[in-house]
N, C-alpha and C positions, 0 to 999 in steps of 0.2 A: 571539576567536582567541587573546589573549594567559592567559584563563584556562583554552583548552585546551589550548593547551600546556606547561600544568604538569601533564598525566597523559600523555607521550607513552606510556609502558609502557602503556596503554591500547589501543592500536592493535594491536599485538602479542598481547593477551589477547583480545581481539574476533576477531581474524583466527584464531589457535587455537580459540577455542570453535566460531568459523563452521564452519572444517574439520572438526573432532570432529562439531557438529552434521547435517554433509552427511554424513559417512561415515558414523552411523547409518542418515541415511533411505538413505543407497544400499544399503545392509544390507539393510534392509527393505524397497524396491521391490526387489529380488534376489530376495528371500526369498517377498516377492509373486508374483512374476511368475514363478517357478520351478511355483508352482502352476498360474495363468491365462496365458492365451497374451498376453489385451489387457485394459485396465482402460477398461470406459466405450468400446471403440474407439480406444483409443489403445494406442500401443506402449511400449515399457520407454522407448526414449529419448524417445518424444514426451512421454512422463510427465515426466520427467529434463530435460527443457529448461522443463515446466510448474514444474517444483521449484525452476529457477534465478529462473524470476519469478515465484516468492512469495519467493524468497531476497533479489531485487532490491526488491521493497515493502516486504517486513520491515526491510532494509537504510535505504529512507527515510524509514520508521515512524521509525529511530530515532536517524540522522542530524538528520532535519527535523521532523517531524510531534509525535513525543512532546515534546522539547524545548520545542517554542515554544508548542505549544497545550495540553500539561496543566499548565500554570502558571498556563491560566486561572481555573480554580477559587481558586487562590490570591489571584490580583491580586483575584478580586470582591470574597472575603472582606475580604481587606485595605484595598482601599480603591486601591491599585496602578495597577488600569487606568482610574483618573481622568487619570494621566498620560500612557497612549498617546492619551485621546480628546483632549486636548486639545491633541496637534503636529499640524502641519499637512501630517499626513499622512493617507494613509487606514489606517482603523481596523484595517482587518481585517488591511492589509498585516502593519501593524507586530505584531499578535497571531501571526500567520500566521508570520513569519519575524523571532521576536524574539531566537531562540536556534540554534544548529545544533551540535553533536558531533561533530565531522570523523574520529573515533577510529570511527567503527561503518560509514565508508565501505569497509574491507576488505570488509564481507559485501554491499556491491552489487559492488563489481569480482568478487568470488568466483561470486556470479551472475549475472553478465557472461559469464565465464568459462566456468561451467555451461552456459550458451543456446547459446553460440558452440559449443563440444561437441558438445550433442548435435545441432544445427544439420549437422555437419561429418559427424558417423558419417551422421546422415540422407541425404548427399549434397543438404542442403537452404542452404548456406551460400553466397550470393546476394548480390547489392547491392540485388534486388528487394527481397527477402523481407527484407533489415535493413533497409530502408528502411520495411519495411512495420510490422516490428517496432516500430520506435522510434515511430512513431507512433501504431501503438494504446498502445505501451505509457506514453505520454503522455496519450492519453486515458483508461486506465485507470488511473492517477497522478490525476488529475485529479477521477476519480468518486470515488476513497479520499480523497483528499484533502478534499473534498466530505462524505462523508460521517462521517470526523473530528471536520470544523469543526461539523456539525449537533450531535452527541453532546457535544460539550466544551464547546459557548454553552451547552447545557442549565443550565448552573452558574451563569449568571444568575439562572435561578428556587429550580437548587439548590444551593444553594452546595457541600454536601455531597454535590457528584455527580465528585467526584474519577476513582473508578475506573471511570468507565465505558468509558474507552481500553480497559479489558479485551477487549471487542466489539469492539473492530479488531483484537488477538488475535487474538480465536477465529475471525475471517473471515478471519484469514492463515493458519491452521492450514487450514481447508477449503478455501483457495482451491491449494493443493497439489493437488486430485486433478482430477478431469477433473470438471464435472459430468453430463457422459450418464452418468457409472458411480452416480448417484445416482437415487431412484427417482422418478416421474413427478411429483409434488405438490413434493416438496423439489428437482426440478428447476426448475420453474416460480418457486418461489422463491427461488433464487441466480440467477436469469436477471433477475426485474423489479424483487422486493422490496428484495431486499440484492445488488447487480450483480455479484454474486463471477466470472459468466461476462465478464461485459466486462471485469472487473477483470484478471483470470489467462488464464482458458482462450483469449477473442480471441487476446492480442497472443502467445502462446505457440502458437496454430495457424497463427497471420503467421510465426514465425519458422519454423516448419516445411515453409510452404510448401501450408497446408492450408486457410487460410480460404477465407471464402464473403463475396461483398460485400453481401452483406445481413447477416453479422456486423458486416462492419467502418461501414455507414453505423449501424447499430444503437449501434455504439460509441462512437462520434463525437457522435450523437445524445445518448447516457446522459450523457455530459461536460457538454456544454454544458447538459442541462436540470437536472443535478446541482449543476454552478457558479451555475447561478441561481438554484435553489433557495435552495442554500446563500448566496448572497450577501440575497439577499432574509430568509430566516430569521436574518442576524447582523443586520441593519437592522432587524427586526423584535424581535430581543431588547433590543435598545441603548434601544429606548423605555420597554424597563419597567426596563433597569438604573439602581438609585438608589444613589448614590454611599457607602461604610460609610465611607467618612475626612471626613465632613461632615455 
């Protein structure tokens, strides 16, 4: 905390670029939708509340996720996370949540802010339907989260696998659109392979007031077999990690 806030002017430059950033793509779903009536079956605002939650996981990409887990690459090289294994904590905790950027929380509140919108124009704005929200959107937190932690242990084997965070990127970039407006094969695969529907589309069709409960047990479901996954594959890499500061 105390070496973040030696950049408070940080918080100021994030909340601007976020706005700059929204007000293009509202530009462009505008500019969209001016041609098509619906994207995928969704509407301009159901799109538009889909935009505030990829605005809200890019937001803890970079609050939480980037921070604490692309440094693992570093610590292996180094020799580094000899020192998280051996407090007597758990491993994964202390990797998981070793660093946080409290500067880059303007672009979750911004889409917060967004959801609640278009939530509101929809006449969808509920204590059901936020109640419903926050929970997938917890479970979809949960599968990015998930599969984060998978792609960044890879640096056990590779040391030199720094940027592969890119791939949660480019799944926040796609996780902006609806995927039915995607074609049947590449639907099939943001729905099982890479969960970009449980990720985005679920907790954004919650907040609209449009899911199906066979989305949401599906959702809940991907979390929990994603956290195992994942808890299971950092256990699984820690055996072959051999210490470089020894």
């Amino acid at each position: 905390m105390l070496a973040e806030l030696e950049f408070r002017i940080n918080a100021l430059t994030n909340a601007l670029n976020t706005i700059v950033g929204m007000l293009l793509a509202l530009y462009f779903l505008n500019a969209m939708f001016n041609e098509v009536g619906s994207l995928g079956g969704w509407s301009l605002y159901q799109v538009l509340g889909l935009f505030g939650v990829a605005l809200i996981l890019e937001g803890l990409l970079e609050v939480w996720l980037f921070p604490s887990l692309h440094s693992l690459s570093e610590q292996v090289r180094t020799g580094d996370l000899d020192y998280l294994l051996v407090r007597p904590v758990d491993s994964q905790f202390l990797v998981s949540c070793s660093k946080i950027s409290i500067w880059e929380l303007p672009r979750v509140l911004i889409g917060g802010a967004v959801v609640i919108y278009a939530m509101s124009v929809e006449s969808a704005l509920g204590l059901g339907n936020l109640l419903a929200f926050l929970g997938l959107m917890i479970a979809g937190v949960t599968i990015f989260y998930s599969f984060f932690l998978i792609t960044c242990t890879l640096s056990i084997w590779f040391v030199k696998i720094g940027d592969v965070w890119i791939i949660s990127y480019t799944i926040m970039e796609i996780a902006r659109f609806p995927v039915t407006a995607f074609p049947g094969s590449i639907r099939t695969v943001l729905t099982f392979l890479v969960p970009v529907y449980f990720v985005s589309n679920v907790p954004a069709a919650a907040a609209m007031g449009l899911v199906e409960w066979q989305a949401v047990v599906g959702a809940f479901l991907c979390a929990l077999v994603s956290l195992c996954i994942s808890r299971v594959f950092w256990l699984f890499a820690l055996r072959s990690y051999s210490s470089a500061s020894s």
